[in-house]
N, C-alpha and C positions, 0 to 999 in steps of 0.2 A: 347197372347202367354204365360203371366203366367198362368195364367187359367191349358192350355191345356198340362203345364210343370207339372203344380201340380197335375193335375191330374192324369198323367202319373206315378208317383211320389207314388202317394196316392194307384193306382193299384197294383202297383212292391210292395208297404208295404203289401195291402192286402194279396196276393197271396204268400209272405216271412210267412206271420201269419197262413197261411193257412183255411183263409178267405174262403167261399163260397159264402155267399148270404150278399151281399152289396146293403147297400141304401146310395148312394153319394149325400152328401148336399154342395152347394154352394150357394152363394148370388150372384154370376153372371148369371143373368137372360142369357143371350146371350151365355156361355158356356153351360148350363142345356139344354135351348131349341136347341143347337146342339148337344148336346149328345143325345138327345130326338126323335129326326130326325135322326137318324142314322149316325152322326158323320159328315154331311154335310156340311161344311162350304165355306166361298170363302176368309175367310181371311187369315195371315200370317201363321198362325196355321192350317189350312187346310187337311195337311197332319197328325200331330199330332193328332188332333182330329179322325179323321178318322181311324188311328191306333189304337187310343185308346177304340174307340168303338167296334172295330171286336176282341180290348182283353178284354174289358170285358163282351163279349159274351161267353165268355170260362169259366166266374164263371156260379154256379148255377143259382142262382136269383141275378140281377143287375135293381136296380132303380134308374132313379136321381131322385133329388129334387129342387127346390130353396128353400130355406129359407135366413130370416133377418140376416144382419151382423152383429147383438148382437149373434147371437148361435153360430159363426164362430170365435172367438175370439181367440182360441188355431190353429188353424190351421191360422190363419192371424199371430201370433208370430213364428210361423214355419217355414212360410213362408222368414217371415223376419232375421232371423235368419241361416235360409240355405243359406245363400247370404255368411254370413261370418264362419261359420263353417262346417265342414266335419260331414254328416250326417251318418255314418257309427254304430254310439256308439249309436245312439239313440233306436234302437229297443227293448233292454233289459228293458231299463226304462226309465224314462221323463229326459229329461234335468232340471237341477236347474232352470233354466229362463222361463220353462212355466209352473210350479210346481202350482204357485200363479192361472193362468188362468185356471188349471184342476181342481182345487181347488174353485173357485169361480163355475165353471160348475158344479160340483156336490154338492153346496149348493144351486145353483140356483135350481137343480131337485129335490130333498129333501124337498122343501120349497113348490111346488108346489102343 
């Protein structure tokens, strides 16, 4: 169900930034491979998923991905973090509390 929250979550950002062509990376093997299948699922999220597939059929180009949960590291702080704050302010610029893990991401690509 988180999964398919954040996802949800992650499209209404894109489409607020006026995003068109999205590649969605996640380390949940199990949300990627149903968003990959056309948003089919049987579990509690079923319906969310499936919504969320037919919207992001509406951007231009939409890919998932899995990747490792070392690349996922800012968006697993976000995650955690939406629980207890109003995510309304965040669009302009990063919150202070993931400043360090956008920060570590773009020395990890730099290095590479």
């Amino acid at each position: 169900m988180a999964e398919a929250l954040t996802l949800k979550f992650g499209l209404n950002l894109a489409q607020r930034a006026e995003c068109n062509r999205l590649i969605i990376n996640s380390d949940n093997l199990e949300a990627i491979e149903t968003m990959q299948d056309g948003g089919q699922s049987a579990g509690a999220a079923a319906a969310i998923f499936d919504d969320r597939y037919h919207y992001a059929c509406d951007f231009i180009m939409t890919k998932f991905e899995h990747c490792n949960r070392e690349t996922t590291k800012v968006a697993h702080e976000l995650a955690r973090l939406a629980r207890f704050f109003s995510t309304s302010d965040w669009f302009e610029e990063p919150i202070s509390e993931i400043v360090t893990f956008l920060t570590n991401d773009v020395l990890v690509i730099a290095n590479e």
